[in-house]
C-alpha positions in Angstrom: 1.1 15.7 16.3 -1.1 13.4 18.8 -3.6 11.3 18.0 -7.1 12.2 18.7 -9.7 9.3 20.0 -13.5 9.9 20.0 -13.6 13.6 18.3 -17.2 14.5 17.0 -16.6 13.4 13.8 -15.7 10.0 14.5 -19.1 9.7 16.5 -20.8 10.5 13.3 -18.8 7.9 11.4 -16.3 10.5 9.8 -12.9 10.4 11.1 -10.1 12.2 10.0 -7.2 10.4 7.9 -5.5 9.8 10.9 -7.3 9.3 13.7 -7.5 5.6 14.9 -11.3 5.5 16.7 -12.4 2.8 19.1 -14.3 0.4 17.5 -16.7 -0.6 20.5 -18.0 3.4 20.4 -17.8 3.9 16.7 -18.2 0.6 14.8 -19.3 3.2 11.7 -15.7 4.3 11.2 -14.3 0.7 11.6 -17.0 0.0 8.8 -16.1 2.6 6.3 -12.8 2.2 4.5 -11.7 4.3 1.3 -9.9 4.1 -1.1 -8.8 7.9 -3.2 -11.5 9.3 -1.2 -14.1 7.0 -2.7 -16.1 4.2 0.5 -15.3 1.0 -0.8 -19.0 -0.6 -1.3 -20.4 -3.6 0.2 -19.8 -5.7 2.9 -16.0 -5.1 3.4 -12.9 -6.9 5.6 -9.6 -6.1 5.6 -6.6 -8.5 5.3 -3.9 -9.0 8.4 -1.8 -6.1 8.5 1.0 -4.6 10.4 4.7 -3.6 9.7 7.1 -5.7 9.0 10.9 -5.0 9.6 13.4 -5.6 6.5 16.1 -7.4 8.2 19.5 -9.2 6.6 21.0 -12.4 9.2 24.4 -12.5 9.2 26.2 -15.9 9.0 26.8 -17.4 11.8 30.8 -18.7 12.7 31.2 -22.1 14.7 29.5 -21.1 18.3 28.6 -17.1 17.5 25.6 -16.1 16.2 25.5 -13.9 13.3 25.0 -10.1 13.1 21.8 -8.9 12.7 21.4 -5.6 10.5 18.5 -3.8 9.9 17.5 -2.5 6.7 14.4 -0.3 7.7 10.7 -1.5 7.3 9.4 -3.5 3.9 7.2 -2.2 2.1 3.7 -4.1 3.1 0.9 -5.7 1.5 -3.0 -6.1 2.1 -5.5 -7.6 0.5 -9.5 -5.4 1.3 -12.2 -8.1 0.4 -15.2 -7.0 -0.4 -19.3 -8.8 -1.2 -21.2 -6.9 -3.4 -24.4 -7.9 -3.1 -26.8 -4.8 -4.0 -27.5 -2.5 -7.5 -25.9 0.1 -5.5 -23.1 -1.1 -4.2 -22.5 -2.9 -7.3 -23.1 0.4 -9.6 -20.4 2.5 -6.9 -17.8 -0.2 -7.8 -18.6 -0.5 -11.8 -18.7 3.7 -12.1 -16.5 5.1 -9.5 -14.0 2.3 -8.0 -13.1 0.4 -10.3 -12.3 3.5 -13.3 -10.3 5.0 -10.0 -8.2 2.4 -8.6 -6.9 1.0 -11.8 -7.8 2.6 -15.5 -7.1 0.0 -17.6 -7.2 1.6 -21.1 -3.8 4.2 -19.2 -2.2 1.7 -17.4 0.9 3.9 -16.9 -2.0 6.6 -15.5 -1.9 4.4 -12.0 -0.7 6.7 -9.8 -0.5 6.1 -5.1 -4.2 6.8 -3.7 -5.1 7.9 -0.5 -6.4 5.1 1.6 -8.1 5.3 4.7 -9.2 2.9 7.8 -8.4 2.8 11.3 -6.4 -0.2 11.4 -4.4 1.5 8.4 -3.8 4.7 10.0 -3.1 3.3 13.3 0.8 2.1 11.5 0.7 5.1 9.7 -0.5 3.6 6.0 -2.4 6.6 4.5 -1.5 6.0 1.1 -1.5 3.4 -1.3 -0.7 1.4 -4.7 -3.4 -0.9 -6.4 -1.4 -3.7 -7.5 -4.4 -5.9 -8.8 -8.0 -6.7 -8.6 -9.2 -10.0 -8.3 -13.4 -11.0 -9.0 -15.3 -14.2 -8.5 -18.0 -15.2 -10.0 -21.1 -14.6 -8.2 -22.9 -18.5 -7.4 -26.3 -19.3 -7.2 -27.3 -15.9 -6.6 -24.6 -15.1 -4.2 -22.2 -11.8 -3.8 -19.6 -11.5 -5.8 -16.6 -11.5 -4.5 -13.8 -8.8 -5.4 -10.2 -8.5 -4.1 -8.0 -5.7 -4.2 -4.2 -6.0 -3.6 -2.7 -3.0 -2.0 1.0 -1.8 -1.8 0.9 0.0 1.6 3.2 3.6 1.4 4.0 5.4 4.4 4.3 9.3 4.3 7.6 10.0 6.1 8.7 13.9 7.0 12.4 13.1 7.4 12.5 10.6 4.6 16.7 10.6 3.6 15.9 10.4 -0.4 16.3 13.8 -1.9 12.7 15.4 -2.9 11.1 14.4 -6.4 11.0 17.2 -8.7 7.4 18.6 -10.1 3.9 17.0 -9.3 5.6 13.4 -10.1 4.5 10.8 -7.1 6.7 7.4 -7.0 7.4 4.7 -4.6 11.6 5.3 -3.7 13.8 1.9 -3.8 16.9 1.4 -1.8 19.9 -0.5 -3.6 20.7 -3.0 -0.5 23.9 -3.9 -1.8 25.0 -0.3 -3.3 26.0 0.2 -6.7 27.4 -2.2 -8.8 30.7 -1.7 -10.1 31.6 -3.6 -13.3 35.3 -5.6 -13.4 37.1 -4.2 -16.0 37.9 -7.5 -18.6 38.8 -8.0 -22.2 36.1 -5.4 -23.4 38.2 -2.5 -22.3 41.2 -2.9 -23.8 41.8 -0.1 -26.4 41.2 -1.5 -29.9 43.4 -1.1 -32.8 41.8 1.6 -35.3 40.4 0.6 -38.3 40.9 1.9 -42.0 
């Protein structure tokens, strides 16, 4: 599927999920960023981000380099800054973002959120894991300042880990290394039966 530039929707500030607008002709949707569907309030920046590949260096021997193998792409980071500085932005974050993005009372409720903003969907990020949430204290009348972490997922069609069963959603790991075998020692010898 292509990727559309400059549809009507961007022009009014509403792209879709994966459309990656130019900022010069639609500053609105380089503006708005979401997170589960909700805008993140107040005035917001992203962190640096881009993918990163997962890759092991062989050792070197005497004047050869080492083999280089690649393990696939790591699973990336970003930190989305935001100043709130009005009622309403601050009453979006206390009642809708902030229940959303982590509920503390269920912590095990967390679940990956849809995330959305053009830098995001240009590598393909459209979902999400709130790892934390840091505030500062707001000074001498200032914004306050709130940080949210986010584990960056990428939705994959021909992803080689077998499909989760039932409405489940989890982030898949990889064992590098393979399964571990345990050396059979002492423990395994049979054992003399006790009356």
């Amino acid at each position: 599927m292509a990727t559309m530039l400059d549809e009507e929707d961007e022009l009014l500030g509403r792209p879709t999920k994966t459309s990656i607008p130019y900022w010069r002709d639609n500053y609105r949707a380089w503006q708005k960023k979401t997170i589960a569907g909700i805008n993140v309030p107040g005035n917001c920046k992203l962190g640096p981000i881009g993918p990163e590949l997962n890759v092991q260096e062989g050792p070197a021997s005497g004047k050869d380099g080492g083999k280089i193998l690649l393990r696939g792409l790591k699973f990336k980071t970003c930190t989305l800054t935001t100043e709130i500085d009005t009622r309403a932005d601050w009453s979006i974050f206390v009642n809708q973002l902030a229940p959303k993005i982590i509920p503390v009372t269920q912590p095990q409720a967390r679940d990956i959120v849809d995330i959305y903003h053009p830098l995001l969907a240009l590598w393909k990020y459209t979902k999400g894991l709130v790892k934390q949430v840091d505030c500062e204290e707001p000074r001498n009348g200032g914004p306050l300042i709130v940080k949210i972490l986010l584990l960056l997922v990428v939705e994959r069609e021909n992803a080689t880990h077998a499909p989760v069963a039932g409405n489940v959603k989890r982030v898949e790991s990889i064992p590098i290394a393979g399964d571990a075998n345990r050396i059979k020692d002492v423990r395994d010898r049979s054992r003399p039966a006790q009356p």
